[in-house]
N, C-alpha and C positions, 0 to 999 in steps of 0.2 A: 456687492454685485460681482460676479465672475468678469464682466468686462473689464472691470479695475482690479484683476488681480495682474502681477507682475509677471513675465514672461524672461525667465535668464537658463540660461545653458547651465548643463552639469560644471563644466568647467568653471563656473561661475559659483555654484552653489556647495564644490568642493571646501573642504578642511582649509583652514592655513597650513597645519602642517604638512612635514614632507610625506611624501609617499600614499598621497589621499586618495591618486587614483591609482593604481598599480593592477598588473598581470601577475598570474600565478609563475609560479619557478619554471625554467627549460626543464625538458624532459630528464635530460641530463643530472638535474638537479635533485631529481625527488623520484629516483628509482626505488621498486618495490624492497630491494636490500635497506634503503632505510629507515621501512618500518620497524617500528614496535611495538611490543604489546600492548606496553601503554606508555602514556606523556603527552604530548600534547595532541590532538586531534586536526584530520586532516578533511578538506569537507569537499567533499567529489558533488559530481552534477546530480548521483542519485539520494541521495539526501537532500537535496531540493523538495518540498510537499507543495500542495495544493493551497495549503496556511503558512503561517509565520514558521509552525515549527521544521525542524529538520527531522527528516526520519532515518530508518535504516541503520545500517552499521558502520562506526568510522573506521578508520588506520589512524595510526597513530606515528610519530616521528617523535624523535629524542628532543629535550627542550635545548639541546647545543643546536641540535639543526634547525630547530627552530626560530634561537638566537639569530644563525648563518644567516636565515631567510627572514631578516627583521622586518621587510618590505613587502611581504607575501604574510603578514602575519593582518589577522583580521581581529577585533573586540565588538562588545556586546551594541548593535547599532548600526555596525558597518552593514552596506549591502553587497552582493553577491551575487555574480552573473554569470553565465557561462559563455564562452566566447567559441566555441564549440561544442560538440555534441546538442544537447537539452538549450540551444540556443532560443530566447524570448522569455524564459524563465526567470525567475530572480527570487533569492533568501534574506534575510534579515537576521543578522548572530542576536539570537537570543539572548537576556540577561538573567537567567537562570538557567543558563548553560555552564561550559568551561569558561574558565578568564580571557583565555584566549585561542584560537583556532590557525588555522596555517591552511592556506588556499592549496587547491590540488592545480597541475600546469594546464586546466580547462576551464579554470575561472580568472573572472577581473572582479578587484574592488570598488567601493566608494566609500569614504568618509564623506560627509555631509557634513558643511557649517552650521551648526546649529541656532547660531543666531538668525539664519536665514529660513530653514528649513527644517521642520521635523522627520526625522528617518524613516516613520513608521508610514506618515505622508507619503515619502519619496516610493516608498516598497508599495502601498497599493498605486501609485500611480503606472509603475510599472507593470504592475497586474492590470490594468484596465487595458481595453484595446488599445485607445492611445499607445500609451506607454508600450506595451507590444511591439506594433505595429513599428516606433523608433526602435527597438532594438533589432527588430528583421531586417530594417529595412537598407540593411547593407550586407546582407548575410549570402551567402554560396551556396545553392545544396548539391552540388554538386561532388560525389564522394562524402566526406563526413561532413554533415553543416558544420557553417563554420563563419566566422564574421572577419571579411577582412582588414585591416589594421584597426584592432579592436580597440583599442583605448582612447584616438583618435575621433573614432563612430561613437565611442559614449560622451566620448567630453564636449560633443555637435548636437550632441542632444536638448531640446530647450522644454522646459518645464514651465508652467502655466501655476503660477503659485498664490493661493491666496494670503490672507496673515497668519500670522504663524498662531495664535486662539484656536483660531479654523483650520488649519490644516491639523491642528491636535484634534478639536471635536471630529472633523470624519474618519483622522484614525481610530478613534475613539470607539465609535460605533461600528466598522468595520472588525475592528478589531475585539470587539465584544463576539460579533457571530462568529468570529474564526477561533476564539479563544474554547465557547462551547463545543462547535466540532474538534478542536484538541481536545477536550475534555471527553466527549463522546468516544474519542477516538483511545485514549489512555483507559477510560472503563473497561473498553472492550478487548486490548491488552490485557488486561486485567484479567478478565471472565475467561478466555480463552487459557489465561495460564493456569486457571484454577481448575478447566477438565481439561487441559495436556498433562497437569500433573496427577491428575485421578485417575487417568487412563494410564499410564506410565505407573504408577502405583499400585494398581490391581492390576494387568493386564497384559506388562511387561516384568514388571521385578517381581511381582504374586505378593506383594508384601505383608496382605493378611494371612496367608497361607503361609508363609513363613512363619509369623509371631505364632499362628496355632499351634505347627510343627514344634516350636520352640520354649510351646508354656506360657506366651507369652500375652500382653492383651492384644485384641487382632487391630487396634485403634480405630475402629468403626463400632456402634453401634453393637448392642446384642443381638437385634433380628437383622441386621446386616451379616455380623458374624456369624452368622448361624449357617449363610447363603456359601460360605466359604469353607472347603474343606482344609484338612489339617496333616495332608501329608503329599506326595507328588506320585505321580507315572513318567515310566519314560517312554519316550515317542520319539519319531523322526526328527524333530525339529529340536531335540532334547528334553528337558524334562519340564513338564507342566502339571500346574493340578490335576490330582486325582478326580476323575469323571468328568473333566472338562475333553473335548477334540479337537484335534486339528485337522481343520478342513478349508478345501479349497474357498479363495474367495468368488469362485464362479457360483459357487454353490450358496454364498449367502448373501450375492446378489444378481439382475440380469443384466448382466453386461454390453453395452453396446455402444458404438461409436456415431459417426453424422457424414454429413456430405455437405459439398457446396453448390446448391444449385448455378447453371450457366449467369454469370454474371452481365450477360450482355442482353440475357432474354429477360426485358424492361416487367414484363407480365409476371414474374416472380418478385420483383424488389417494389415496384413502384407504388405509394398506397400501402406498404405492407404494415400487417396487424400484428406477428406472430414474434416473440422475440427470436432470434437466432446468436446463439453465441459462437465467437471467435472467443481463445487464450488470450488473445489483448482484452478481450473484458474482463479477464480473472487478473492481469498482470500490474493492475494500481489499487486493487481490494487492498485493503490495509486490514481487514476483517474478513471471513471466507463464507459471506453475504450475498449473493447476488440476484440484485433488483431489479435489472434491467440491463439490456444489450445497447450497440453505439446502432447494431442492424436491425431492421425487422422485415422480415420476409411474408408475401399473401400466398394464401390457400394454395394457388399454382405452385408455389416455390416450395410450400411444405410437403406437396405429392413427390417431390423431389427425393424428399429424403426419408431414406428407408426406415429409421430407426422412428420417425415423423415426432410428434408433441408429448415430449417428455415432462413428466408429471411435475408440480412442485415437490420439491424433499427430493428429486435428485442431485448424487454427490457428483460433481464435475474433479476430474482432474487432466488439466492436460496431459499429452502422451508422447511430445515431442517440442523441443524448439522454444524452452526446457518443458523436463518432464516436472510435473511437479505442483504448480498451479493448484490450487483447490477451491472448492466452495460448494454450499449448499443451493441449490437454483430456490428462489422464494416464488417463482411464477414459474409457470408453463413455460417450456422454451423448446426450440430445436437448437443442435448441435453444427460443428464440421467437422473435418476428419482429424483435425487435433486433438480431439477428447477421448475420454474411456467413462463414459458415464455409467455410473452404479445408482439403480433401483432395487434399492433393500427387499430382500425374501421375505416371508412373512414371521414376525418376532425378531425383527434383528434391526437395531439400530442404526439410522441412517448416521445419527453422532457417533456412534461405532465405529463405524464405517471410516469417517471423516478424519478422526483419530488415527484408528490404524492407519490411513493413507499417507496421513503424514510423519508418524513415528516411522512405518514401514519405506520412506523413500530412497533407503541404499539400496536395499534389498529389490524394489522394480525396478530401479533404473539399471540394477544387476542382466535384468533379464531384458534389457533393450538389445536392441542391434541396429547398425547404419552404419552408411560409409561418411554421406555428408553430414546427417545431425543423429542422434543417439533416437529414438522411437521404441516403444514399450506399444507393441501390438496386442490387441484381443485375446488372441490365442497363445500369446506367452504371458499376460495377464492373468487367463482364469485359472490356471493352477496355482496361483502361490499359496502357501499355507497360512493360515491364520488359526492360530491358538485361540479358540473360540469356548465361552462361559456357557454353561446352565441359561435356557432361558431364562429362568428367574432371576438369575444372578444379570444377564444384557436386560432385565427391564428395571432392574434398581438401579444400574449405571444411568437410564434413560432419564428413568425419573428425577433424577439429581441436576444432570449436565442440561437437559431439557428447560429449567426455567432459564438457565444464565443463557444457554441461546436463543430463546427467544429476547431476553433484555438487550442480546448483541442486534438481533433484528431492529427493534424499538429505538436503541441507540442508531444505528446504520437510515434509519428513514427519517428520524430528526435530524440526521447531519446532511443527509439528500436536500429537504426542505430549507434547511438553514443554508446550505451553497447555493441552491438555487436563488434565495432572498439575496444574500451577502451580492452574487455576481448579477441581478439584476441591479440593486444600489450602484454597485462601482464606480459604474461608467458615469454617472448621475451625481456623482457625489464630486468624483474629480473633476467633471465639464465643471461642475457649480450650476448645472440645471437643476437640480435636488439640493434644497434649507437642509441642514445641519436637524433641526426641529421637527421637521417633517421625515425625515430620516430617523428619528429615536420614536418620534410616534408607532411608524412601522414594526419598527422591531423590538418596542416591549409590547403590541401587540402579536406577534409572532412567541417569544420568550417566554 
């Protein structure tokens, strides 16, 4: 029964060894001169995910300075906090990760006793409101959030533990539906590297075009090859295949931007149906899917905005504040004025599209201008050039890239479903309002 489970502080539930609960290195200590390229890996607040896993990109530090900082070094199990910035968050070092990792000076560790406590226990308790809720609730926001005398506020912390069986089975089952969104989430990786480098293969290096030029096989298909000519032109932008153009991307799509209806006039927001995107809905896509807004705006709100209900298959990419953001809209939505949304012309791939926007982003954020943040407007948008194929040749590209995004789609709304399942358990699982048993029922009927 959750009544008789034990109630001890972190401080309590810490390592015997030294250094169980530790701060990341002073600033001083772990300046950007001592990265490197590679060696041991360094794990900043945004490598934090929504699951166990860490995402994004590390830095990396020498294994001397690593040695140096023996006490700011983390292994497979420790948890991970952030005592600033992404404050209420929290990671678990993976064990098919690196051996070992090295905190950035924006997190605190924990070892956990393991005789007392399961780690993976400890990480969804912190995910659950509760567990939140204790880590907030000594925090600033005042200029950067920020928690003060942070290792202090963790080791005051008291946990609600049940035996340690059970606290394995709810990691257990927790960690089952976080394991398929990793899974989902690595597919779609996946999918997406297989048309960035198809698109970059015909569309940037020509490569069939080349081998033709060269005698060579075009390493596609024969009625593929056949789509592809065998020698270049040269053009403004340099040299491309013969009979292909380069044209404006205004011209092969309708370009338009959004507004943000008065946010005070209740009759636009309240009730709303419509989704409306802001670039914070495109800035935690792991996949460039998007399902749904945090906003929604009613019919008053949508008279509002010029550009008004943009189809599904439009390509979003932010335009400012960074540029760069992308995704395909899967519903109906309206915009604000952070976007530069593209509605593909007719014959022209909206994964076309999507592609170039992202192989193409030196080149627009070239043609931005600001004082305070860098912006890529409309009207220095719809000129850029794009080296644009043979109809025939954008619907064989389509026909290919087309099923893997729809499976990223498919993938993207089983991982919607499965978060939503996962964080309504949490909370339920940790109180000990919700059986272990009743809990696995749920979710191998989900699974």
């Amino acid at each position: 029964m959750a009544s008789e489970w034990l109630k001890l502080s972190v401080d309590a539930l810490k390592a015997k060894s030294g250094a169980a609960i530790a701060i990341g290195p002073f600033g001083s200590r772990m300046k950007a001169d001592r990265y490197t390229a590679t060696g041991v890996p360094v794990i900043r607040g945004n490598n934090l995910s929504d699951t166990r896993e860490f995402v994004g990109e590390f830095v990396y530090v020498s294994p001397e300075t690593a040695e140096e900082l023996a006490n700011c070094n983390v292994y497979p199990g420790d948890l991970v906090f952030p005592h600033r910035g992404a404050i209420g968050e929290v990671g678990i070092v993976p064990h098919h990760g690196a051996e070992r990792y090295v905190l950035s000076t924006s997190l605190m560790k924990l070892t956990c006793n393991r005789e007392l406590a399961n780690p993976l226990f400890l990480f969804y308790f912190f995910r659950s409101p509760i567990g939140r809720h204790e880590l907030l609730k000594n925090a600033s926001t005042v200029g950067t959030p920020g928690i003060g005398q942070p290792l202090s506020s963790l080791k005051s912390i008291e946990v609600r533990l049940p035996p340690l069986p059970e606290q394995t089975a709810i990691a257990r089952v927790l960690g089952t539906l976080d394991g398929k969104i990793d899974l989902n989430r690595h597919l779609n990786e996946t999918l997406q590297g297989i048309a960035r480098t198809l698109f970059k293969s015909w569309f940037v290096n020509f490569d069939p075009v080349r081998a033709k030029a060269e005698g060579r096989n075009a390493g596609v298909s024969s009625t593929l090859a056949a789509l592809f000519p065998d020698s270049f032109d040269t053009a403004e932008v340099g040299e491309i295949p013969r009979g292909w153009q380069v044209r404006a991307v205004g011209d092969l799509a309708t370009v338009s931007g959004g507004s943000t209806p008065s946010t005070t006039e209740k009759s636009y927001w309240e009730g709303g149906t419509h989704c409306w995107a802001t670039p914070k809905d495109l800035s935690s896509l792991n996949t460039p899917v998007l399902l749904d807004t945090e906003r929604k705006i009613t019919d008053a709100g949508l008279a509002q905005i010029a550009s008004g209900l943009l189809p599904a298959g439009t390509v979003l990419m932010s335009s400012r504040a960074p540029i760069g953001y992308l995704a395909v809209a899967e519903v109906p939505l309206a915009v604000n004025q952070g976007f530069i949304a593209l509605r593909s012309a007719p014959g022209v791939s909206n994964l076309f599209l999507l592609r170039w926007a992202e192989w193409a982003h030196d080149l627009i954020v070239s043609r931005a201008n600001g004082s305070t943040f860098l912006e890529i407007s409309k009207s220095n948008f719809r000129p850029i050039p794009v080296t644009t194929p043979p109809d025939e040749l954008m619907r064989a590209f389509d026909r290919i890239v087309r099923p893997l995004y729809s499976r990223m789609v498919t993938n993207e709304l089983s991982s919607t479903t499965l978060t939503q399942l996962r964080n309504a358990l949490l909370p339920k699982l940790i109180s000990g309002e919700l059986r272990v048993t009743d809990a696995e029922r749920i979710v191998g009927r989900t699974m």
